[in-house]
C-alpha positions as CSV (number, residue, x, y, z in Angstrom):
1,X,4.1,-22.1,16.5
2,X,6.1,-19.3,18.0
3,X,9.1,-20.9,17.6
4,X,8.4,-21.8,13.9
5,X,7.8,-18.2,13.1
6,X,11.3,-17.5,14.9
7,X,12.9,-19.8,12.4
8,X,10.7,-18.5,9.4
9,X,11.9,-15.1,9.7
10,X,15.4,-15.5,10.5
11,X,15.6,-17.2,7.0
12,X,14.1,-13.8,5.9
13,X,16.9,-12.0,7.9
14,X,20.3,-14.4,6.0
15,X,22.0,-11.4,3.3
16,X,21.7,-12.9,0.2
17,X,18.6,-15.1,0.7
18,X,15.9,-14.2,-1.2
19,X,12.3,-15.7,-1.8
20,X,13.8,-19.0,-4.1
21,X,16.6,-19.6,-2.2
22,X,14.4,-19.9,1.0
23,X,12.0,-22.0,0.1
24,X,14.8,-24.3,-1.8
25,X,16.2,-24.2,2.3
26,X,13.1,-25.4,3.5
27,X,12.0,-27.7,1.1
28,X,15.4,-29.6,1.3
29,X,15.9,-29.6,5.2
30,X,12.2,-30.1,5.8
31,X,11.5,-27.5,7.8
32,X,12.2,-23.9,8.8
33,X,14.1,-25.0,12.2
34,X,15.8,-27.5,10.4
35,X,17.6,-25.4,8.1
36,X,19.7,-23.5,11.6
37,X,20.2,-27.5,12.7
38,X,21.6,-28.9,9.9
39,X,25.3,-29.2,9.2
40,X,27.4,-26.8,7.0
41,X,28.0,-30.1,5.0
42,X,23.9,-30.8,4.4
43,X,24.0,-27.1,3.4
44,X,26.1,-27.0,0.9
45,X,24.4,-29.4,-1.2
46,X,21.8,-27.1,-1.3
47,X,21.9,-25.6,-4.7
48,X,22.6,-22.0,-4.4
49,X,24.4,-21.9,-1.0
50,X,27.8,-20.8,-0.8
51,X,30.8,-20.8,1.9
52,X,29.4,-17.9,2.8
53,X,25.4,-18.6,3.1
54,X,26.1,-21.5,4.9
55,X,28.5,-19.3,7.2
56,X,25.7,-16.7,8.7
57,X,23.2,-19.7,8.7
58,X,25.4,-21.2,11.4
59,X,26.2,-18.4,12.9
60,X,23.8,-17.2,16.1
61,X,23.7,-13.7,14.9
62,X,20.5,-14.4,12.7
63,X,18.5,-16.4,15.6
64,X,19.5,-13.1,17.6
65,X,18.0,-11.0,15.5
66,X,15.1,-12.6,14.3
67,X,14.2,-12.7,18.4
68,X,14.6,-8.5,18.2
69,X,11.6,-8.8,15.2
70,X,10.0,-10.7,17.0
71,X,9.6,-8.6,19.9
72,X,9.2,-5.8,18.1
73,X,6.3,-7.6,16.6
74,X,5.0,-8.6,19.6
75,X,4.7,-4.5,20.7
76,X,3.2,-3.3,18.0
77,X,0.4,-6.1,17.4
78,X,2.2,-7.0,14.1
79,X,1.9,-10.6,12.5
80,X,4.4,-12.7,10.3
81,X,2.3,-14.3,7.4
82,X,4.7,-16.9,5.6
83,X,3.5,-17.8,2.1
84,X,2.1,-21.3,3.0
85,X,0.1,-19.8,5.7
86,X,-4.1,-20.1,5.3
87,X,-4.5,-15.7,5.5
88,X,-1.0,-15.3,3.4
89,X,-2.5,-13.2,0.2
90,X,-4.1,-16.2,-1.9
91,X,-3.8,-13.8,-5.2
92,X,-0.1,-13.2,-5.1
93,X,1.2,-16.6,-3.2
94,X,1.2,-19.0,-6.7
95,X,3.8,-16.2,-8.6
96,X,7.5,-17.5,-8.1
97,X,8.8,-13.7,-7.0
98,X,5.8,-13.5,-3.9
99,X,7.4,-13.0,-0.8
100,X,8.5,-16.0,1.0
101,X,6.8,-13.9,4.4
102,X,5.1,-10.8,5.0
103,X,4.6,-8.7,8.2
104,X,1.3,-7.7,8.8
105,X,-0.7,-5.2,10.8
106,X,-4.5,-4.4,10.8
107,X,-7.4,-6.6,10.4
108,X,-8.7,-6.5,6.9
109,X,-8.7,-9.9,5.2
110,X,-5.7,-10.1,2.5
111,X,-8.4,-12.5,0.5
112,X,-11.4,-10.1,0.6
113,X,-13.9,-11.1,-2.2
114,X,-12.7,-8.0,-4.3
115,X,-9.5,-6.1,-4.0
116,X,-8.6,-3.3,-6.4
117,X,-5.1,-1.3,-6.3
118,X,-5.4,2.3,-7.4
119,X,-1.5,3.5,-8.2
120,X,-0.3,6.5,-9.7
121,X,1.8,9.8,-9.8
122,X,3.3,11.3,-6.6
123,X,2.2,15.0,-8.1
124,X,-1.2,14.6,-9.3
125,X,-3.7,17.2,-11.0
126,X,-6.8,18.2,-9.7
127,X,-8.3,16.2,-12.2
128,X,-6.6,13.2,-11.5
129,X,-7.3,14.0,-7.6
130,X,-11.1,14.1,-8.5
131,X,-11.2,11.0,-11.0
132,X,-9.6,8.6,-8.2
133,X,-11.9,10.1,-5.2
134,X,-14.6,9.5,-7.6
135,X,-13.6,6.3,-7.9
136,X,-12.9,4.9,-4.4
137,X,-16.5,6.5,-3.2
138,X,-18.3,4.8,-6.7
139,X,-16.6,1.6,-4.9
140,X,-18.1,1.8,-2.0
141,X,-21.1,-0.1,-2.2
142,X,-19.4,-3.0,-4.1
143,X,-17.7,-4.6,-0.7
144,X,-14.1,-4.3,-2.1
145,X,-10.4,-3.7,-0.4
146,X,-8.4,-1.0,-2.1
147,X,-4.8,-1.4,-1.7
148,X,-1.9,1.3,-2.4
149,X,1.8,2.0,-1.7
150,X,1.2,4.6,1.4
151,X,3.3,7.2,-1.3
152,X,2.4,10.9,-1.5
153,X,0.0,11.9,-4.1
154,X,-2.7,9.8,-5.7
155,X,-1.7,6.4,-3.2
156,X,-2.8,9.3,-0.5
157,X,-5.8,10.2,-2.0
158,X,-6.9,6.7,-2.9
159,X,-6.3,6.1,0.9
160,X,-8.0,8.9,2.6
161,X,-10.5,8.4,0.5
162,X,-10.8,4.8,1.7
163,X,-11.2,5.6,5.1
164,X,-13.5,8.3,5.3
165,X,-15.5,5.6,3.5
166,X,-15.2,3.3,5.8
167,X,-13.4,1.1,2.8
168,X,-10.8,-1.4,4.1
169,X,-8.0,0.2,2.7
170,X,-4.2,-1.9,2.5
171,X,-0.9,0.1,2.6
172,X,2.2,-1.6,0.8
173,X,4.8,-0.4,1.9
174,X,8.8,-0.1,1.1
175,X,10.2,0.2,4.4
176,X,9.7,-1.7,7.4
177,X,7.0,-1.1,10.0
178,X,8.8,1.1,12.5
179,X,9.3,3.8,9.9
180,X,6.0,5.0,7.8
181,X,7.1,6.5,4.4
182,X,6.3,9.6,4.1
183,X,6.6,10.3,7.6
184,X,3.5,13.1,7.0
185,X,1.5,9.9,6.3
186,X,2.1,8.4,10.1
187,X,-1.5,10.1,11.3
188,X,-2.6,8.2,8.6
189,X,-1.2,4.8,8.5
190,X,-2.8,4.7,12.1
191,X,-6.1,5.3,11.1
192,X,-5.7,2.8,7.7
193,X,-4.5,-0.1,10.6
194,X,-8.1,0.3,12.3
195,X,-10.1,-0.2,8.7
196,X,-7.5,-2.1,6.9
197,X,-3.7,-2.4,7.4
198,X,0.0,-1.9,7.0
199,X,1.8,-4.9,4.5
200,X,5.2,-5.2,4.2
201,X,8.3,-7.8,3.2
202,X,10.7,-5.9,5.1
203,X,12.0,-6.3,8.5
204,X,11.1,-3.4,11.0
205,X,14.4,-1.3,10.9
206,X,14.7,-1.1,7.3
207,X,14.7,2.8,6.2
208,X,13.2,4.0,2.5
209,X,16.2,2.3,0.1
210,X,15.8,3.0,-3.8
211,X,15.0,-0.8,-4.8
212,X,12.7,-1.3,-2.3
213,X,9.9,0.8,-3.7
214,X,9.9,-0.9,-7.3
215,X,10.1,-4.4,-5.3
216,X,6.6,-3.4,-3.6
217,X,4.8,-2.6,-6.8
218,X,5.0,-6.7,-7.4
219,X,3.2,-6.9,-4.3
220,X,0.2,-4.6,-5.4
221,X,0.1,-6.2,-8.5
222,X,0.0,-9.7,-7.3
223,X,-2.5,-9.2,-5.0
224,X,-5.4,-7.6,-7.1
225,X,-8.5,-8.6,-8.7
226,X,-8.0,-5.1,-10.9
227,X,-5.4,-2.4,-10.7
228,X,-5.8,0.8,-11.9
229,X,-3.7,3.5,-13.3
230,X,-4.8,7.1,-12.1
231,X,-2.5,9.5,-13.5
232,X,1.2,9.0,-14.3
233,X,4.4,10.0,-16.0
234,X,5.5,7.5,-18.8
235,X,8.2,6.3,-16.6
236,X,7.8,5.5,-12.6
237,X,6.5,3.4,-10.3
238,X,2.9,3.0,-11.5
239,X,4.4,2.3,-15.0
240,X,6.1,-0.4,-13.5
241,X,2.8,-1.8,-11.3
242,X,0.8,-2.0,-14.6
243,X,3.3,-4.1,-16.3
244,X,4.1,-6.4,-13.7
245,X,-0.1,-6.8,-13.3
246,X,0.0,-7.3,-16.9
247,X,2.5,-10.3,-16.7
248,X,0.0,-11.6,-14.1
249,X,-2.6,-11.4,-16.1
250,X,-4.7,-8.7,-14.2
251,X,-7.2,-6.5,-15.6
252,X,-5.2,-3.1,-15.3
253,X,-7.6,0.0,-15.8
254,X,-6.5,3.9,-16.7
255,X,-7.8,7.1,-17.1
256,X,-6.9,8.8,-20.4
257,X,-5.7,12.1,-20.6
258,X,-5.1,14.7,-23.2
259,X,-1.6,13.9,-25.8
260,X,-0.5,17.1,-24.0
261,X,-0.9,16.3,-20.4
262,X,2.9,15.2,-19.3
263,X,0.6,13.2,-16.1
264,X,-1.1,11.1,-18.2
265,X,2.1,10.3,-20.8
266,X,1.9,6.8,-19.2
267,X,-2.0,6.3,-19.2
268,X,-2.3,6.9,-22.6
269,X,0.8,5.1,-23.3
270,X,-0.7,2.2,-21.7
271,X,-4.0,2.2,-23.2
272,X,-1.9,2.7,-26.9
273,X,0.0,-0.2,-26.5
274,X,-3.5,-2.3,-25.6
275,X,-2.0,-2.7,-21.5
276,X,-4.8,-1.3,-19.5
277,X,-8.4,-1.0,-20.6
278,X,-10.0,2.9,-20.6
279,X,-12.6,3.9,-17.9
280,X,-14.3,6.9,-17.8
281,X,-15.3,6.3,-14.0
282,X,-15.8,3.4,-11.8
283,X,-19.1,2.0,-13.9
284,X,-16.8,0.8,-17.3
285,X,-14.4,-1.0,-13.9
286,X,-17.5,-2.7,-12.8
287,X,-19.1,-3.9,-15.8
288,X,-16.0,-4.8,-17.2
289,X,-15.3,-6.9,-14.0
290,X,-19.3,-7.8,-14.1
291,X,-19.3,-7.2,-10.5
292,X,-23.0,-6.2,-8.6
293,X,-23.5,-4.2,-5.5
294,X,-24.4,-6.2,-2.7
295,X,-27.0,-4.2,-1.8
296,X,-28.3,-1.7,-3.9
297,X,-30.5,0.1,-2.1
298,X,-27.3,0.7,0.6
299,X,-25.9,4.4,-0.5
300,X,-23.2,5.7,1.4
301,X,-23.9,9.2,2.8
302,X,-21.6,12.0,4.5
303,X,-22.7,13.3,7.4
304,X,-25.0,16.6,7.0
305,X,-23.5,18.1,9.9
306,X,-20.4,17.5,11.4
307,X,-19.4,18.9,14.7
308,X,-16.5,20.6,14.5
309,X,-13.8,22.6,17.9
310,X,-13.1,26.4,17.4
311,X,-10.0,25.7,15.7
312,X,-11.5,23.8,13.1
313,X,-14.4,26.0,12.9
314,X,-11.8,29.0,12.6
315,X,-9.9,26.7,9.6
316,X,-13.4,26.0,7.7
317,X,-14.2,29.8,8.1
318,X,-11.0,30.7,6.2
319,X,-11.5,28.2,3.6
320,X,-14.8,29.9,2.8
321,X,-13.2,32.8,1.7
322,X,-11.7,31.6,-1.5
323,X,-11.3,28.4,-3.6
324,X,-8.5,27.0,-2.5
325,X,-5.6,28.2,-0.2
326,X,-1.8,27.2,0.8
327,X,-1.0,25.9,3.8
328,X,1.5,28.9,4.2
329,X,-1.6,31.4,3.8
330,X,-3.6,29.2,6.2
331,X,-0.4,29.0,8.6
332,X,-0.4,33.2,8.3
333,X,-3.8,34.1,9.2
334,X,-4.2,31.4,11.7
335,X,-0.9,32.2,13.8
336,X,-0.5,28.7,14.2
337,X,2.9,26.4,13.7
338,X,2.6,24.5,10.5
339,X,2.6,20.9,12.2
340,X,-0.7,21.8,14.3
341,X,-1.9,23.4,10.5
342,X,-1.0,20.0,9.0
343,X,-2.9,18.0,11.7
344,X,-6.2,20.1,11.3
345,X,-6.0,19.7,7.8
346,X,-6.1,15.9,8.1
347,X,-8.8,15.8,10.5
348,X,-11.1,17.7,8.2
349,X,-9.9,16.0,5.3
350,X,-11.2,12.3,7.3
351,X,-14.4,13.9,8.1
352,X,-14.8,14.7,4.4
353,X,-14.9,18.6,4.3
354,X,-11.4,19.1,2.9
355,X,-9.6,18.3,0.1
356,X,-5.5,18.2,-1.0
357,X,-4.3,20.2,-4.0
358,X,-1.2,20.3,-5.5
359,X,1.2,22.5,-4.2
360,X,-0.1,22.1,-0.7
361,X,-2.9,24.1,-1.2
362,X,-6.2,23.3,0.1
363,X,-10.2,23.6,-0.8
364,X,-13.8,22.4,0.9
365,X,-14.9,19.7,-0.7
């Protein structure tokens, strides 16, 4: 099995070879191993392989390499899922552009009963903050995944959000696993990989690259029951996640906004050109997906009282004081280095007493 995976992801790892082309490699040699044994003559029958394909398929580079991923893998507790594989997502796997394998860390199932994507702008309102917490803690008693793309703004929220609910929450992400995109969002990748999980296509040294981003999106979109449009611009890369949902034929939700809001250009685009449906709040989601709580008698509380150190105490105090604050105020009266600020911020904000504004300023919830 070990060495089938080796095989498997060196195809991943050939320039050139994308999803297609890999599985047109496999189907023809039978097998993943087979493709590195056969000849450079049975190769180049192969419709789509060149001089040069055929060239770094020989070549012992690629078998090399794959070995590094794979102890890499082995390190970090990260699995190889290849699109034929039982736990490979069972959503996106039928759609010819789903990754031919995926590398995996956490433990939430990628076919959970109900998965909803929540996507949206990387500078989000305090409205549009507010309408996507709303709607991850609304979805908490309806046993769902939620799934994101680990970016700043409302993928953050939607995130947090997740885990201080105890949500199994999915990041896709455009990079590989040994670099978390934005790196401010390390702290909380870690915690997502304890309730949910890291998902990505892209061996672990590959850095933030332009394409890769927009080639994620397909992920999300392929492997939701619903995806839903927060707040966004009428061009980026939640623009592009409802339309590629909407060629899949997935219920794609939005939020309207006013003709004048510049965040919601895209919503109301969307619901204008009849390619999301309009919620108000996660009850028009859930009716409109006729899906029932499992238990509805379960609510899910915050804790009256959390316990909290003296420099937590000391950041709460301050907080008190006025409605919201910026992290270079906090970083002032505290006499603390902004990366210690940063940290205590995101340890309040998981225990559900603080929340992110735009332009890093910060309230209690």
């Amino acid at each position: 099995m070990k060495e089938d995976s080796l095989y498997k992801i060196a195809l991943t790892l050939i320039p050139n070879v994308g999803t297609m082309l890999s599985k047109y490699l496999i189907s023809h040699c039978g097998g993943a191993k087979n493709v590195f044994e056969a000849s450079r003559k049975e190769l180049l029958k192969i419709p789509g392989v060149g001089s040069k394909c055929a060239s770094t398929i020989l070549s012992s580079d690629i078998l090399e390499k794959a070995e590094q991923e794979m102890a890499f893998m082995e390190r970090h507790q990260i699995r190889a899922i290849f699109y034929l594989d039982d736990d490979y997502p069972d959503r996106l796997k039928h759609y010819d552009n789903a990754p031919f394998l995926l590398y995996y860390r956490g433990n939430a199932d990628l076919n959970s009963t109900r998965i909803v994507g929540i996507v949206g702008t990387r500078q989000p309102t305090v409205r549009g903050i507010s309408n996507c917490e709303k709607l991850v803690e609304g979805l908490a008693p309806y046993n769902v995944m939620i799934t994101s793309g680990l970016a700043y703004g409302i993928d953050g929220v939607a995130h947090k959000k997740s885990v201080e609910y105890k949500i199994p929450t999915v990041g896709v992400m455009g990079t590989g696993m040994a670099t978390i995109y934005p790196h401010e969002h390390k702290r909380l990748a870690n915690r997502m990989v304890e309730e949910g999980g890291l998902l990505t296509e892209y061996p672990h040294a590959s850095i933030p690259s332009r394409q890769h981003f927009p080639m994620r999106n397909r992920i999300i979109a392929g492997m939701v029951d619903a995806l839903v449009v927060v707040e966004s611009k009428i061009k980026g890369g939640s623009m592009i996640s409802a339309l590629i949902a909407n060629e899949y034929n997935k219920n794609v939700f939005t939020f309207p906004g006013r003709s004048t809001d510049e965040q919601s250009e895209g919503c109301n685009a969307l619901i204008k050109n009849h390619q999301a449906q309009l919620i108000d709040g996660v009850d028009d989601l859930v009716d409109i997906m006729r899906w029932e709580q499992l238990d509805a008698t379960k609510e899910i509380q915050k804790q009256l009282f959390v316990e909290l150190n003296n420099e937590e105490q000391s950041l709460v105090t301050l907080l008190k004081e006025t409605e919201e604050v910026s992290i270079d105020r906090i970083t002032y009266e505290l006499k603390k280095p902004s990366s210690e600020i940063a940290s205590l911020l995101l340890t309040l904000e998981f225990k559900g007493m603080v929340k992110t504004l735009p332009g890093k300023r910060y309230a209690l919830c």
